[in-house]
C-alpha positions in Angstrom: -14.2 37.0 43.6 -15.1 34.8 40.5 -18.5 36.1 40.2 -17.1 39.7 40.3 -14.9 38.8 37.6 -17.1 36.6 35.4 -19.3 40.0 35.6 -16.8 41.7 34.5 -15.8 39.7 31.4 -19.2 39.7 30.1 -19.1 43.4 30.6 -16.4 43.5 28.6 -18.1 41.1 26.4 -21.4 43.4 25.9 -19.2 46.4 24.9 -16.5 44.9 21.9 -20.4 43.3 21.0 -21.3 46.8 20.1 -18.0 47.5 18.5 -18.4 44.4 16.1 -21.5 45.1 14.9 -20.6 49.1 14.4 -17.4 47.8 12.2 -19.4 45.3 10.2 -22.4 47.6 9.1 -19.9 50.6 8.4 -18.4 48.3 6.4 -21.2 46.9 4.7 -23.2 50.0 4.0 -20.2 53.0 5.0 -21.0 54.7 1.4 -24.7 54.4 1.4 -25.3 55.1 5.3 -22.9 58.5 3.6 -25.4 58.6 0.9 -29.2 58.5 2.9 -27.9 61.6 5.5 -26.5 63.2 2.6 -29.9 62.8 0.4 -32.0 63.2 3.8 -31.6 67.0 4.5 -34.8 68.2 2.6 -36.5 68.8 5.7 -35.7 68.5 9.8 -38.1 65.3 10.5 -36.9 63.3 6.9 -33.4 64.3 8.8 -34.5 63.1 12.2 -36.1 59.9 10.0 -33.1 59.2 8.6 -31.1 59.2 11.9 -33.1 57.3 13.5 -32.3 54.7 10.9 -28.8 55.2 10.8 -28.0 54.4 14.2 -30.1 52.1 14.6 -28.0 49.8 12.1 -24.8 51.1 13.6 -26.1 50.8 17.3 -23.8 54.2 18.0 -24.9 57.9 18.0 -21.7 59.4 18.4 -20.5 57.7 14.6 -23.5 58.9 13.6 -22.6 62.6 15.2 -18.9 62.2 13.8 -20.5 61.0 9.9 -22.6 64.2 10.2 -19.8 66.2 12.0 -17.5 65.2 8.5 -20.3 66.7 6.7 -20.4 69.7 8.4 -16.3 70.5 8.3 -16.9 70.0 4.2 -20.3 72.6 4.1 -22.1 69.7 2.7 -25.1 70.1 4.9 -26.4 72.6 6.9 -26.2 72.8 10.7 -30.0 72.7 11.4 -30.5 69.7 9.5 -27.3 67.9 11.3 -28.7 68.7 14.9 -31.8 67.1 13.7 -30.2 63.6 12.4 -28.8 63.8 15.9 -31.9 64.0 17.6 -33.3 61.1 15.2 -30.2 58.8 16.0 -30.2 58.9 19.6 -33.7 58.1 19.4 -32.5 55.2 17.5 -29.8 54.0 19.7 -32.4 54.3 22.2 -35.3 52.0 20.1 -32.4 49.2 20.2 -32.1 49.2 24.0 -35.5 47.9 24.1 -35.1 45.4 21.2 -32.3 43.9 23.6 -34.3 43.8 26.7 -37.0 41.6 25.5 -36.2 37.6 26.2 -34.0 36.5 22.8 -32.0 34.2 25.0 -32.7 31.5 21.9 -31.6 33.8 19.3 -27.9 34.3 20.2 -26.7 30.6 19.9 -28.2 30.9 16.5 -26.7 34.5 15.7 -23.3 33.5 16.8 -23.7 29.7 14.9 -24.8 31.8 11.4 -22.3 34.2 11.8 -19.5 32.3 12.4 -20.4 30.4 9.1 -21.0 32.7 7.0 -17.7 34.2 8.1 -15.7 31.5 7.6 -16.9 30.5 4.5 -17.9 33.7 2.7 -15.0 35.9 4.1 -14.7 39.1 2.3 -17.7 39.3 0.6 -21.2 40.8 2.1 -22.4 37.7 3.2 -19.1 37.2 5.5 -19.5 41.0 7.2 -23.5 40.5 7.5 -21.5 36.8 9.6 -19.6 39.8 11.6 -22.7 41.6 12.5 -24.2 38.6 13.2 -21.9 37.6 15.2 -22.2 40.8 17.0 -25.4 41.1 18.0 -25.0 37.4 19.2 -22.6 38.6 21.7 -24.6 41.6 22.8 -27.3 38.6 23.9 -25.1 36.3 25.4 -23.6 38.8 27.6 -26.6 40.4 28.9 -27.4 36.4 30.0 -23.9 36.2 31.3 -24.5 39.3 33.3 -28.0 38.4 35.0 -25.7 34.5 35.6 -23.4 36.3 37.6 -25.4 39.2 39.5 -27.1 36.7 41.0 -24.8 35.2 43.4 -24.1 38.9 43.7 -27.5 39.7 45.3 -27.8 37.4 47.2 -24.3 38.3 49.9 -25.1 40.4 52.9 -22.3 42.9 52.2 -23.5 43.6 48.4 -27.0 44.4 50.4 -26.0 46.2 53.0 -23.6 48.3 50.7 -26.8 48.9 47.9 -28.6 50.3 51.4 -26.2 52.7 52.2 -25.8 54.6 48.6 -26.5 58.4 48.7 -29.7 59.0 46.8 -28.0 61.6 44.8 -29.2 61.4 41.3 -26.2 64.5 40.2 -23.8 61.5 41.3 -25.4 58.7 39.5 -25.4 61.1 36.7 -21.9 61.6 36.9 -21.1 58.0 37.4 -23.0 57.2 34.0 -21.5 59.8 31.9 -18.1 58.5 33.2 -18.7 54.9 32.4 -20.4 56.1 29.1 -17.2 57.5 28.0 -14.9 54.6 29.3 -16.8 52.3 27.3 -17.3 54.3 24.0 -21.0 53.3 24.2 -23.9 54.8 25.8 -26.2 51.9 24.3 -23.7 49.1 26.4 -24.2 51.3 29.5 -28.0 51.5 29.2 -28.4 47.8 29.0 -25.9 46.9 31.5 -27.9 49.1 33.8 -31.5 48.1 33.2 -29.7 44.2 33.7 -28.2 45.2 36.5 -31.8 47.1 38.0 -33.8 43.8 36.8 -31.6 42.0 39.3 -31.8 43.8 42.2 -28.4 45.0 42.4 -28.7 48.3 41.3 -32.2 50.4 42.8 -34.3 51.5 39.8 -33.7 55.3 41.4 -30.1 55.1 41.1 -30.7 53.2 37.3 -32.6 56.2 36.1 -29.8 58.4 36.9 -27.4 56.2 35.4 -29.4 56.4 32.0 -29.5 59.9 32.2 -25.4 60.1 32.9 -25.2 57.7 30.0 -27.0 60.3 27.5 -24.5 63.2 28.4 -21.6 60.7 28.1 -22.8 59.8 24.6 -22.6 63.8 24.2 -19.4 64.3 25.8 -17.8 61.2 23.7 -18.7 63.1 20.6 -17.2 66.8 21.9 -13.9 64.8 22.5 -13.6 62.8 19.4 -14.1 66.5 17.8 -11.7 68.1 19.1 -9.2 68.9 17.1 -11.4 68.9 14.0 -12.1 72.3 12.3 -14.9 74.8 14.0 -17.7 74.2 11.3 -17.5 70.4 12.5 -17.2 70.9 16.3 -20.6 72.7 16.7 -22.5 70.1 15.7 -21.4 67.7 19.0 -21.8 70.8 21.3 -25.3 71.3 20.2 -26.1 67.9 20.6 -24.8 68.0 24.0 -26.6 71.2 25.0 -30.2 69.5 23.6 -29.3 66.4 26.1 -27.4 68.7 29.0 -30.6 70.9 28.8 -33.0 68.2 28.6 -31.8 66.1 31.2 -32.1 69.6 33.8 -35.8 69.6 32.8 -36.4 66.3 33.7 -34.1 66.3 37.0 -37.4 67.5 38.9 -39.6 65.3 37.9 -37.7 62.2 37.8 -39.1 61.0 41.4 -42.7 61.2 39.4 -41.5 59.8 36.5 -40.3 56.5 38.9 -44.3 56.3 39.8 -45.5 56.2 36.5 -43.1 54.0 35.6 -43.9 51.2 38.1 -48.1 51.6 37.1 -47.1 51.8 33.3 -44.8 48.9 33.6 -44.3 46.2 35.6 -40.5 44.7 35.1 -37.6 47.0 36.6 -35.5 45.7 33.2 -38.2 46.9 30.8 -38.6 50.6 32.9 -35.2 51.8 32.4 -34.9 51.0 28.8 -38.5 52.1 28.4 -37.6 55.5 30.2 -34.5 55.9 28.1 -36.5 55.5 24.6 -39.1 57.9 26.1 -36.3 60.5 27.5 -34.9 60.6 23.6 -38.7 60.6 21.9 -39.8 63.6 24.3 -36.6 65.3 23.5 -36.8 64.7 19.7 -40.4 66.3 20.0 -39.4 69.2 22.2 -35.9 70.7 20.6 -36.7 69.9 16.8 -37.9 72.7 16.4 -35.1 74.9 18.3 -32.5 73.1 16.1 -32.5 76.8 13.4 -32.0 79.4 16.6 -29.7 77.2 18.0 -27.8 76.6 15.1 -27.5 80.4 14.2 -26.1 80.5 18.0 -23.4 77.8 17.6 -22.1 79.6 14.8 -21.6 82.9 16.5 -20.3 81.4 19.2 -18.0 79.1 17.0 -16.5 81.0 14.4 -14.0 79.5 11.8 -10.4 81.5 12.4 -9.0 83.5 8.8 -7.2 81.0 7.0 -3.1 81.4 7.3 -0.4 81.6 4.6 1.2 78.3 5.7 0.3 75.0 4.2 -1.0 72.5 6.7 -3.7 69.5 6.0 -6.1 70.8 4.9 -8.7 67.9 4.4 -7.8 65.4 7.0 -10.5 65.4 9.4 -10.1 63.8 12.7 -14.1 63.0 13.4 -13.7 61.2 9.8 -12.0 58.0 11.2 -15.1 56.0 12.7 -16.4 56.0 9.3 -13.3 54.6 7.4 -14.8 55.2 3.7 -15.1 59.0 4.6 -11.8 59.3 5.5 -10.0 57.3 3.0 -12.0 59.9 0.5 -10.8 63.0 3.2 -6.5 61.7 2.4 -7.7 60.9 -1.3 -8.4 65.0 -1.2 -5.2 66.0 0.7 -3.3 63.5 -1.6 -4.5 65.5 -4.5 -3.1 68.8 -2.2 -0.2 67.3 -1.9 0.1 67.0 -5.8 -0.4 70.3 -6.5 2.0 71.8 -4.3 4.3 69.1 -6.6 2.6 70.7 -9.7 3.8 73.9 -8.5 7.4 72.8 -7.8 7.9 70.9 -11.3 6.5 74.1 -13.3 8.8 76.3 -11.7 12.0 74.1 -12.5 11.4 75.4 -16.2 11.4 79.0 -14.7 14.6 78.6 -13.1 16.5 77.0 -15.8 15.6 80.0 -17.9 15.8 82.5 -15.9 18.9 81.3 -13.5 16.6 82.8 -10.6 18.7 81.6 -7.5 15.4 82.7 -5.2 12.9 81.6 -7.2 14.8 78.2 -6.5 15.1 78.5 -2.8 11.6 78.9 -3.1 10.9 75.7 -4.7 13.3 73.7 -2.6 11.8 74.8 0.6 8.2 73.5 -0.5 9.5 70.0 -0.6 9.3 70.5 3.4 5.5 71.2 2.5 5.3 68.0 0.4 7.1 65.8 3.0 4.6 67.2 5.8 1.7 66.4 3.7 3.6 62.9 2.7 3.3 62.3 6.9 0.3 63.7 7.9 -1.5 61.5 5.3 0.4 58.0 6.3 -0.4 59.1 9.9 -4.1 59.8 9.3 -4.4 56.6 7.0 -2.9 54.5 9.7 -5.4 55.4 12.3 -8.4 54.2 9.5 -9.7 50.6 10.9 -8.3 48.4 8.2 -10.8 45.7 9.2 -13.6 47.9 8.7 -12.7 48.2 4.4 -14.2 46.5 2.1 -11.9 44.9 -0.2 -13.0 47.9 -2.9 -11.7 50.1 0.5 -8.7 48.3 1.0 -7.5 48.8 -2.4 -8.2 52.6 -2.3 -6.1 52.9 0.7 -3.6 51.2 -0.9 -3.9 53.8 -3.8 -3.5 56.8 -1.7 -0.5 55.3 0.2 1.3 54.4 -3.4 -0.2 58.0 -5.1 1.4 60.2 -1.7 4.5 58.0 -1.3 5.2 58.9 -5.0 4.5 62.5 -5.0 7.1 62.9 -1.7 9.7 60.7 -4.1 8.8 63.4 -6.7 9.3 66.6 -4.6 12.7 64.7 -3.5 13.9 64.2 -7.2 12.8 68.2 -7.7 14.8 69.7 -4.9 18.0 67.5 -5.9 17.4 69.0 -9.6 17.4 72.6 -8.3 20.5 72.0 -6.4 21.7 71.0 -9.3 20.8 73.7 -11.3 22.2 75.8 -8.6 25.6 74.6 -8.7 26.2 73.1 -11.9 24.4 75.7 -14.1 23.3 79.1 -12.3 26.8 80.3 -9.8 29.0 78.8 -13.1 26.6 80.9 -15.2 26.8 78.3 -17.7 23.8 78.1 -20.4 22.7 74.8 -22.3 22.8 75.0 -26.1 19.6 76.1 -27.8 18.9 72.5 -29.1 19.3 70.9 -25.6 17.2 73.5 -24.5 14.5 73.0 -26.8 14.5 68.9 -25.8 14.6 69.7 -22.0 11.9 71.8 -22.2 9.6 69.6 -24.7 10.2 66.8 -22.2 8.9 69.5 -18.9 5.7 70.1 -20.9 5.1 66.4 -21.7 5.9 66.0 -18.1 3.9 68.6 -16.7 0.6 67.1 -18.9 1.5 63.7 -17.5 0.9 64.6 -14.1 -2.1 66.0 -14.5 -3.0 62.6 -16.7 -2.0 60.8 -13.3 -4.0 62.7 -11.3 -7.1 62.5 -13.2 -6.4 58.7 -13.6 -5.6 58.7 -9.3 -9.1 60.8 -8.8 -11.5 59.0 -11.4 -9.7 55.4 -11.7 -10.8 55.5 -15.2 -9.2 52.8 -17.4 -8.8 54.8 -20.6 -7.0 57.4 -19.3 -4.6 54.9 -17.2 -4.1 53.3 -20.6 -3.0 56.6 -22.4 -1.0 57.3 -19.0 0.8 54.1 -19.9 1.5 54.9 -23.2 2.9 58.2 -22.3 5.4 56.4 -20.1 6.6 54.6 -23.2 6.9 57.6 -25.1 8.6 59.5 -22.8 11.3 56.5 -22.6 11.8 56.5 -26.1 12.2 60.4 -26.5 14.6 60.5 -23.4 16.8 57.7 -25.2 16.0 59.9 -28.6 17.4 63.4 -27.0 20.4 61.1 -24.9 21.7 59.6 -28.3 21.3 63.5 -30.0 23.4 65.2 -27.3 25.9 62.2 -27.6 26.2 64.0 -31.6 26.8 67.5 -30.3 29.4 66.2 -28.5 31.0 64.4 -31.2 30.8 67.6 -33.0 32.4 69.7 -30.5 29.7 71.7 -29.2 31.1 74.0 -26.3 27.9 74.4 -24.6 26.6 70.9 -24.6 30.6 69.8 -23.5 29.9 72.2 -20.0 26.5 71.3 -19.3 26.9 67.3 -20.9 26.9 65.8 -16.9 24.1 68.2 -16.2 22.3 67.7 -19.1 22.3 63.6 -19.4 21.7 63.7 -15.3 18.4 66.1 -15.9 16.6 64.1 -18.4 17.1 60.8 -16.3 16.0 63.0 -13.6 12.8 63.7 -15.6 12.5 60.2 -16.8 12.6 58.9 -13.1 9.7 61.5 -11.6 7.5 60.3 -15.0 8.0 57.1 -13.7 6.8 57.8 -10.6 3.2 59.7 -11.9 2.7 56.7 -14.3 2.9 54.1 -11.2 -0.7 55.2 -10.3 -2.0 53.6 -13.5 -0.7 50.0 -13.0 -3.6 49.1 -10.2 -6.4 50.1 -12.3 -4.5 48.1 -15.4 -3.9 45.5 -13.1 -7.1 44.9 -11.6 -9.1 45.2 -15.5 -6.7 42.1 -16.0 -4.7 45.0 -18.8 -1.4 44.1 -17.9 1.1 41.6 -19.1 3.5 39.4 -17.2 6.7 40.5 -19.3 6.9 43.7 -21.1 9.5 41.8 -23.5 7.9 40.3 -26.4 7.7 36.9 -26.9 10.0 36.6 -30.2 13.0 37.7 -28.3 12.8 35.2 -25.2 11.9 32.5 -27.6 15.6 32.5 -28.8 17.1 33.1 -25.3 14.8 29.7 -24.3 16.4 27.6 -26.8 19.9 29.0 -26.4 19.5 28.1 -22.5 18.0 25.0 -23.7 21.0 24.2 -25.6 23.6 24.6 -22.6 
């Protein structure tokens, strides 16, 4: 019973191996793994190239499929090329099964002893996530020891033998049995090794094995399908025609698997070094066959999937489900719906100035009922963000999301303050059918268009993080102050000169331009990070020759 669950902890131990090395290189190299498939669609074999590549670092087709899958739901590459990366990257996955199954039992106490330093003592930086991988890969080594340890004792009980003598020698079954366990443990690559260690030491027949690798292929396919599935239709054919190439493949090989065993025992000699050797020559062969069926079947996928006609309602529009295993893309996928989000705020602050001249009840019920679309946005975003792996940012990453939180948590404050001012409007201004003067019109409606140019200031300055402009977005906060406490202090005078219309609207008035003053508030929030972190800002906005009296009169009591 110990042995059984020693095996199973280094199991375990072989799969969150993979995990840690996928999360440190995403996070080391997330925007430039973006960059090489992005730049590497020239041709299908620099695409295949530069899959290969890719999962080889990240150890995972299916984040490579889900990277390209991203792509795909954004038009930024074309569905030939994509199938193409995928046929390169399980070819990759595959290449690092046989790296693993050589001897490196002296390399993982050095892996694990590096990485741990470098960790420790270099955390956050490059050096401390190249620790993680290393770390990583030292696990994948030391479990695959741990697993041989503990499959020995294994072997060697009557019942284990007896049971391994009466398996079915149904290779449909093994098939089924590795695509299961493929998608249990989110990693075709931890399946294939635990099998070929589990062949190399007798427990498992290399018949059965083969199968097993096989299963493990389609699971890899199958994991991709689901992660896809609620994404949008341009990004779900991509995992489908992957599946199809391996689904396809694997029922061409089914009859000649019994010869392929033969020529694998003259070929090689150790059962570890067969399965692996037949998985990287399953993935080569299928690379070679189907790379040049990726066009036909990509002009099928897209009859068969076709995009449905966009709806009038607003939904997310940019969040992409199959963008969260690669956590730069998706902070970049809510940066986009954040900007969404702002326009439908945009719309909402530009029609305030309709209403208040035109006393349009409807065009205000209008307005009021898009804050719903705001606040749905506002969720959908801190949802999707809180799904991203925070441990897989960079510190560059992690202040991003940070920015996207603060820029959608102030827009939803903003659509808030806009439906209260409607109301307002409504009751205060449109059923009394009361008008402001012609000077408090004019201020109100200088300080909308100052407002209205602000936001799109903050948006620019939220999109680029450009410091000049989140300087001038600073400044226009201090403006705006001053010319709210200008246009209070001016209606103050038409009252004292007994203005009738400023006297009816004077609550509304005074409560409109706070109103105002509080949403330019909000917009100009998104330029204190980039102030902050250019070391822009002061500690105190109160200058220094006014505390230096308060100082000595504290001093003094």
């Amino acid at each position: 019973m110990l042995n059984l669950l020693n095996l199973l902890a280094a199991i375990a131990l072989l799969v969150w191996g993979t995990q840690i090395v996928r999360t440190g290189i995403l996070r080391v190299l997330g925007e430039n793994l973006r960059q090489v498939l992005a730049q590497s669609m020239g041709s299908r074999w620099k695409a295949l190239l530069a899959g290969l590549g890719v999962a080889s670092l990240v150890q995972s087709s299916t984040a490579t499929c889900l990277i390209m899958a991203s792509f795909l739901g954004r038009h930024l590459v074309p569905l030939t090329a994509a199938l193409a990366v995928m046929l390169g990257a399980d070819v990759g996955t595959s290449l690092m099964a046989v790296v693993f199954s050589f001897d490196l039992s002296w390399l993982s106490p050095l892996l694990i002893f590096v990485g741990v330093v470098l960790y420790i003592t270099r955390d956050k930086t490059t050096a401390g996530h190249l620790g993680r991988v290393a770390i990583g890969l030292g696990l994948i080594l030391l479990s695959l020891q741990l697993i041989v340890l503990h499959t020995r004792p294994m072997i060697e009980s009557p019942a284990v033998r007896s049971l391994l003598a009466a398996l079915p020698n149904e290779v449909l079954l093994d098939i089924l049995v590795g695509a299961a366990l493929t998608v249990l443990s989110y990693s075709s690559l931890a399946i294939v090794l635990l099998t070929a260690t589990l062949a190399g030491s007798g427990l498992l027949p290399v018949s059965v094995a083969l199968g097993l690798v096989l299963g493990a292929n389609i699971g890899s396919g199958l994991l991709a399908v689901l992660s896809t599935a609620n994404s949008p239709v341009e990004a779900r054919r991509l995992p489908v025609g992957n599946l199809i190439f391996k689904v396809v493949g694997c029922l061409l090989i089914l009859p000649w698997l019994g010869l392929v065993h033969v020529e694998l025992q003259q070929w090689v000699s150790d059962v570890h070094q067969q399965v692996v050797v037949f998985h990287l020559a399953f993935n080569v062969a299928l690379a070679l066959l189907f790379i040049g069926f990726t066009g036909p079947l990509a002009r099928a996928l897209e009859r068969w999937f076709t995009a449905p006609k966009a709806s009038g309602t607003e939904r997310p529009q940019h969040l992409d489900p199959s963008a969260l295993a690669t956590p730069s893309l998706a902070i970049s996928c809510a940066a986009r719906e954040a900007l969404h989000q702002a326009d439908v705020v945009e719309t909402m602050l530009r029609g305030i100035l309709l209403v208040l001249r035109a006393n349009d009840l409807e065009l205000s019920k209008r307005l009021r009922h898009m804050d719903d679309q705001v606040d749905g946005l506002y969720t959908a975003i801190k949802l999707y963000l809180t799904q991203v792996s925070r441990e897989a940012l960079s510190e560059r990453e992690g202040r991003r999301w940070t920015d996207v939180m603060s820029f959608t948590i102030n827009m939803e404050q903003i659509g808030d303050i806009i439906e209260r001012v409607l109301e307002d409007l409504e009751d205060k201004k449109i059923r009394p059918n009361r008008s402001f003067s012609d000077a408090g019109m004019g201020e109100i409606c200088h300080l909308h268009e100052r407002l209205v140019a602000n936001l799109r200031l903050g948006m620019s300055v939220f999109l680029d993080g450009g410091l000049r402009d989140a300087r001038k977005l600073l400044e226009e906060k201090a403006r705006f102050g001053d010319l709210v406490r200008e246009y209070a202090a001016t209606h103050i005078v038409r009252l004292q000169d007994r203005s009738a219309q400023s006297i009816e609207t004077s609550s509304l008035h005074l409560d409109l331009i706070s109103d105002l003053k509080r949403i330019n508030s909000h917009i100009c929030s998104s330029a204190y990070p980039i102030l902050d972190s250019a070391g822009a800002l002061t500690q105190t906005r109160l200058r220094h020759s006014v505390l230096a009296p308060l100082d000595a009169g504290e001093s003094k009591l």
